[in-house]
C-alpha positions in Angstrom: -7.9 36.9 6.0 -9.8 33.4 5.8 -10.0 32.2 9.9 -9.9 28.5 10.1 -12.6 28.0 13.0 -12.6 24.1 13.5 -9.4 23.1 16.0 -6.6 21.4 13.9 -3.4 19.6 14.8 -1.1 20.7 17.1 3.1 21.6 17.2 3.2 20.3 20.3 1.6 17.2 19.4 3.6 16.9 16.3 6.9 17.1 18.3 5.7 14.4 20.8 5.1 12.0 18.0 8.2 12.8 15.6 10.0 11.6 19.0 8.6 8.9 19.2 9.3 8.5 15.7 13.1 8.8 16.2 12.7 5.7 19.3 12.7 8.4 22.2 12.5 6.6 25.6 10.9 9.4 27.5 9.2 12.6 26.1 9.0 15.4 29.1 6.7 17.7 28.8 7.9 21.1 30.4 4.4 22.4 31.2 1.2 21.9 32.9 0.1 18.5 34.2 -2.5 18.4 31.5 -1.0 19.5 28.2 -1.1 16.9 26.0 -2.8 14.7 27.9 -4.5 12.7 25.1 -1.6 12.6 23.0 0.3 11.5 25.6 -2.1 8.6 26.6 -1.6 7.1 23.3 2.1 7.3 22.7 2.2 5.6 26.0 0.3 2.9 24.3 3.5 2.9 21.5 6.1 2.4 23.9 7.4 5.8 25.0 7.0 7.4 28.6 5.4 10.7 29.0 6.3 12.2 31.6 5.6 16.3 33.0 7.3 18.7 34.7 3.8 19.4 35.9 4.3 23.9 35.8 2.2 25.0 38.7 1.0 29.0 39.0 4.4 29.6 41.2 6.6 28.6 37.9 4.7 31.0 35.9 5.5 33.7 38.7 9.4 32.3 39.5 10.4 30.4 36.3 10.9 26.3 36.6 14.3 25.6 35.1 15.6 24.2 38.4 12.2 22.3 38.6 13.3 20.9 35.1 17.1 20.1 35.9 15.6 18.0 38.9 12.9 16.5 36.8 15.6 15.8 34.5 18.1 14.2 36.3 15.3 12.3 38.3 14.1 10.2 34.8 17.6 9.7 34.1 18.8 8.2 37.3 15.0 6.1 37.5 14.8 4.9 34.2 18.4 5.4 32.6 16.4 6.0 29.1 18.6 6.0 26.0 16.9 9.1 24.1 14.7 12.1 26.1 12.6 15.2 24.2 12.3 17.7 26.0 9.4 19.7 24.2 8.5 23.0 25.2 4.6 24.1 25.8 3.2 27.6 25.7 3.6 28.0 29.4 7.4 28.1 28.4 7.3 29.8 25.7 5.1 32.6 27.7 7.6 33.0 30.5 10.4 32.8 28.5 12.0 29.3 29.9 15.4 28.4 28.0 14.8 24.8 27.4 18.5 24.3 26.1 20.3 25.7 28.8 18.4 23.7 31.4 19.7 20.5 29.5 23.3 21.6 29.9 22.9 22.3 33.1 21.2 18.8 33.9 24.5 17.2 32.7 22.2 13.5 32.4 24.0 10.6 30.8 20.7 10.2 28.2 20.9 12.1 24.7 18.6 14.6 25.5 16.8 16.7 23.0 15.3 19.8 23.6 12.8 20.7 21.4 11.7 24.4 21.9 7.8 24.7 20.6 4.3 25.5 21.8 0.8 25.7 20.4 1.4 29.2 18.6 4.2 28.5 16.2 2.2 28.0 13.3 0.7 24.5 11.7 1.4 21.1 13.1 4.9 20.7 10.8 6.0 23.6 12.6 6.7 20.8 15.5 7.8 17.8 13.9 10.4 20.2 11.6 11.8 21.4 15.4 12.4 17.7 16.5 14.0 16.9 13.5 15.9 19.9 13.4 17.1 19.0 17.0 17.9 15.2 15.8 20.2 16.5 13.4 22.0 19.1 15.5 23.0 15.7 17.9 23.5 13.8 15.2 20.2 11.2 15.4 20.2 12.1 11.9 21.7 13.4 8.8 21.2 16.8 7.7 19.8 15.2 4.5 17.2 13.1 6.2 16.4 16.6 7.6 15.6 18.5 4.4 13.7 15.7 3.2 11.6 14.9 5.8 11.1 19.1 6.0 10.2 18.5 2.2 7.3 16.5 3.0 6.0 18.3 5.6 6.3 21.8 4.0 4.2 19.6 1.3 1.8 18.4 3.8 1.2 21.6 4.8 0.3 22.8 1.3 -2.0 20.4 0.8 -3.6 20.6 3.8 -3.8 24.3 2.8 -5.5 23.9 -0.7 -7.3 20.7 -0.3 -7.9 19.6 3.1 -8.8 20.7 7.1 -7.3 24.1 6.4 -8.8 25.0 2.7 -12.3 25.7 4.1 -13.3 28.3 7.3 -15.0 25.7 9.3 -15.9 21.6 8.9 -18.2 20.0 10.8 -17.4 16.2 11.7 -19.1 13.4 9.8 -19.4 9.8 10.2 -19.3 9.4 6.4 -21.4 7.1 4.1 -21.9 3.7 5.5 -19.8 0.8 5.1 -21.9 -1.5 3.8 -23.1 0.7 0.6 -19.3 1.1 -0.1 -18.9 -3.0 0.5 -21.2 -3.8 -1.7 -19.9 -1.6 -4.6 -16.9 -3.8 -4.3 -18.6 -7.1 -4.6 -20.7 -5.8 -7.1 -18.3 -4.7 -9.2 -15.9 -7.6 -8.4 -18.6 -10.6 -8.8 -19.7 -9.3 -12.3 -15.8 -9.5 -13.7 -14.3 -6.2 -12.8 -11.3 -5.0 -11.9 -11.3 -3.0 -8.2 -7.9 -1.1 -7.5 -7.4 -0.2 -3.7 -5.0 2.5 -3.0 -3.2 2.7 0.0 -1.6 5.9 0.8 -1.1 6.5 4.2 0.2 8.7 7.2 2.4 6.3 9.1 1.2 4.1 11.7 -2.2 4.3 10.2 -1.6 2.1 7.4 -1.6 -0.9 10.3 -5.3 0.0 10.1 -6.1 0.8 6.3 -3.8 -1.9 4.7 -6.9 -4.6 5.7 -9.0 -2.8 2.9 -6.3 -4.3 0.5 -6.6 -7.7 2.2 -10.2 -7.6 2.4 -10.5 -6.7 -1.4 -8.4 -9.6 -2.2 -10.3 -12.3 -0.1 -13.6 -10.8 -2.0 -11.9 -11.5 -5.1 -10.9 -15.4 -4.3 -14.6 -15.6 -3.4 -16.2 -14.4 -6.0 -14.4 -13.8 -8.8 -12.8 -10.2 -10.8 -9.6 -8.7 -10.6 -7.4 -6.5 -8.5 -4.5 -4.0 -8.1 -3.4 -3.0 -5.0 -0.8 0.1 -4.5 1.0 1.1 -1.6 3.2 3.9 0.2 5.0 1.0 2.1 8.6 1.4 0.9 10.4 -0.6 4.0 14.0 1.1 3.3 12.3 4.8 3.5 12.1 6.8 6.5 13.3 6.7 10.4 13.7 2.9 11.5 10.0 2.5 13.4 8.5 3.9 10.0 10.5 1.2 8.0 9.1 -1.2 11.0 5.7 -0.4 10.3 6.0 -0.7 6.4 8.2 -3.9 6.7 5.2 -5.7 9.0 2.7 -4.4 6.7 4.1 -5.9 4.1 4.7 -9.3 5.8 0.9 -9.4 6.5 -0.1 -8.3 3.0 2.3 -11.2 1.4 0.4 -13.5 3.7 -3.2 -13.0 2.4 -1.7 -12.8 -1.2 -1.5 -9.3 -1.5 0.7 -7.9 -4.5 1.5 -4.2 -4.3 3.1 -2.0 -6.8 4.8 0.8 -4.0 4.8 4.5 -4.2 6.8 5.5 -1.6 7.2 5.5 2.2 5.2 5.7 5.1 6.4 9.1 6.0 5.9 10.1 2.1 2.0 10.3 1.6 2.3 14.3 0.7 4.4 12.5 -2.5 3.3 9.2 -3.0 -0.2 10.1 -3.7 1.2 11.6 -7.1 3.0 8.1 -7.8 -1.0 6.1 -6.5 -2.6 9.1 -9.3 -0.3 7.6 -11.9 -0.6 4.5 -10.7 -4.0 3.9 -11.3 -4.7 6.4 -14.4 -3.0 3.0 -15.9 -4.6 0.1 -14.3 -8.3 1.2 -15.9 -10.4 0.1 -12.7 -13.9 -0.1 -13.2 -13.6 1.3 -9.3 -11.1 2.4 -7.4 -10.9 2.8 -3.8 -8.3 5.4 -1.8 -7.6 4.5 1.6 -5.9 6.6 4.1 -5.3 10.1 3.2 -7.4 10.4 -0.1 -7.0 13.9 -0.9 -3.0 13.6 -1.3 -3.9 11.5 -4.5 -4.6 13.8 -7.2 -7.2 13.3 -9.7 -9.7 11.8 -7.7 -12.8 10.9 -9.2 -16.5 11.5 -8.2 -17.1 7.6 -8.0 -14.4 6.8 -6.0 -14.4 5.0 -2.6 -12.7 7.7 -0.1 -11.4 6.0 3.3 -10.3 8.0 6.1 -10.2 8.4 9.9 -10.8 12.1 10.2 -14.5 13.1 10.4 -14.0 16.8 9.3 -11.8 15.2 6.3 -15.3 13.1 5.4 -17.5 16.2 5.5 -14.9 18.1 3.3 -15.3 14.9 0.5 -18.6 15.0 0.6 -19.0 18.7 0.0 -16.7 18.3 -2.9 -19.3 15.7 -4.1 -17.5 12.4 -3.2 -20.6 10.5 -2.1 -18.9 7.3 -1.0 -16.6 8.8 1.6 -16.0 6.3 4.6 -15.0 6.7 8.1 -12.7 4.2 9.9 -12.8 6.9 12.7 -10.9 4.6 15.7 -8.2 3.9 13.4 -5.5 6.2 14.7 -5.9 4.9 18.4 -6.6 1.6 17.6 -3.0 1.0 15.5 -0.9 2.9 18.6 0.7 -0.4 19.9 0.0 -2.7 16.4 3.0 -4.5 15.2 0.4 -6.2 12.5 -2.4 -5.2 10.2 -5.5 -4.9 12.2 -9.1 -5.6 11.1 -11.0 -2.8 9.6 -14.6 -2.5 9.9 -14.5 -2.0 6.6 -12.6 -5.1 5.9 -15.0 -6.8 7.8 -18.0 -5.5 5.8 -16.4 -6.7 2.6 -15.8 -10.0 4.0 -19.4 -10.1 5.2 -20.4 -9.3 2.4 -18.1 -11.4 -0.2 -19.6 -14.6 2.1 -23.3 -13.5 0.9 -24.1 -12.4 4.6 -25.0 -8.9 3.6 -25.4 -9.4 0.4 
């Protein structure tokens, strides 16, 4: 058996953020104070409450589903949300707390989802599949928009599995190459007459952060010359209605700075779409090509290729399998919590920089 050493996603985590996907109001934790605390911090910063049912060493001893019906009933008199998750932690699961029953029981007038999960069940899908599987069961969804999105994750998984965090026994974080090396390939390659394709295919809310690359790339074109193709994984009529939100203001931004974009798929599709980018730009002929987002869903990648991520252990794992141009846009995933709009990258900014002749 190959142990993975480095920590990796968590179900937990994954449930928090598929219910936020699905426009919960409030997400209770039904734990310790602490569990999820990070997570929680930046969800907050999207919009949804986190709230904790804040398991002390008594409720370990005595159970806490009375602690939970009053929690319960508490947030729903307070804040009279529309949509609760209840998601489970390993302190329930450990003492055996029945997460549905305690819902009943609460009798709220919210939709209330309990989503019955902790850290043990298996890889990160293992979480988001449970909230989806409980969004069905009340009807926040169709069975069909179930086994899809299971599809993808199941996928994610297995690419995670052969090709990413989970394929190797331990990666240490990297920074990854520097920005202005990878920059200046694009100007370079751009000011002498070629053609640069950028390829976006990315996890969700990310793509507010890695869609400037695209934007960026074609502001370095108007300034000095060459051509470009830009593709996408920013279908705005895929996906649970915040993920068409982030793909529709995406787009709006892109159209803006005169960005064309040939689309793969949705936002919630990069375990797919990176098939539909491979095809994509097997028939454009770049003389470079740059992957944004999460690269190694896009098969076919080639040594010379600019690889753009936000996951240090992701760079390491490119530049062991001899990607030398692998760049880290580490802050992304915090940075885009609360975006309604493409932000600037740094490597955006680099390319602009360096487009103007100020780095050149």
């Amino acid at each position: 058996m190959n142990d993975i050493l480095h920590p990796r996603p968590n179900p937990i985590i994954a449930a928090m953020y598929t219910l936020r996907d699905l426009d919960a109001d409030v997400v209770l934790m039904h734990g310790p104070a602490g569990c999820g605390f990070m997570a929680a911090r930046r969800l907050e910063e999207a919009g949804v409450r986190v709230m904790t049912t804040g398991m002390r060493e008594s409720d370990l001893i005595f159970g806490a589903e009375e602690k939970l019906i009053r929690i319960l009933r508490s947030i729903d008199d307070r804040f009279r949300p529309r949509l609760i998750g209840v998601v489970g932690t390993c302190a329930s699961m450990i003492i055996g707390e029945n997460l549905d029953g305690a819902v009943k029981k609460a009798g709220v007038r919210a939709t209330v989802l309990p989503v019955d999960i902790h850290g043990c069940s298996g890889p990160n899908t293992t979480g988001a599949i449970a909230a989806l599987e409980a969004a069905a069961a009340h009807r926040l969804i169709t069975y069909e928009e179930r086994d899809r999105q299971k599809r993808l994750l199941e996928r994610a998984t297995l690419i995670e599995r052969e090709r990413g965090l989970t394929s190797k026994s331990y990666l240490e974080p990297h920074p990854g190459t520097t920005k202005l090396s990878a920059a200046q390939a694009i100007v370079r390659t751009l000011r002498r007459g070629g053609k640069v394709a950028v390829a976006l295919n990315a996890k969700k809310e990310t793509a507010y952060g890695f869609a400037d690359v695209l934007r960026a790339v074609e502001h370095a074109s108007s300034e000095v010359g060459g051509e470009t193709y830009h593709i996408g994984n920013l279908d705005p009529n895929i996906g649970l209605p915040r993920i068409r939100r982030y793909a529709s203001d995406i787009l709006r931004d892109l159209k803006e700075a005169d960005v064309e974009v040939e689309i793969t798929g949705g936002l919630d599709e990069y375990a797919v779409s990176g098939e539909k980018a491979a095809e994509a730009l097997a028939r454009c002929d770049a003389d470079l090509r740059v992957i944004v987002g999460v690269p190694h869903t896009v098969p076919g990648l080639s040594a010379n290729d600019i690889l753009v991520t936000d996951q240090p252990r992701q760079l390491r794992n490119y530049l062991e399998k001899g990607f030398a141009m692998a760049v880290g846009e580490l802050s992304t995933h915090a940075d885009v919590m609360s975006a309604r709009s493409v932000l600037r990258s740094e490597l955006g900014e680099t390319i602009r920089q360096v487009a103007g002749g100020g780095l050149a």
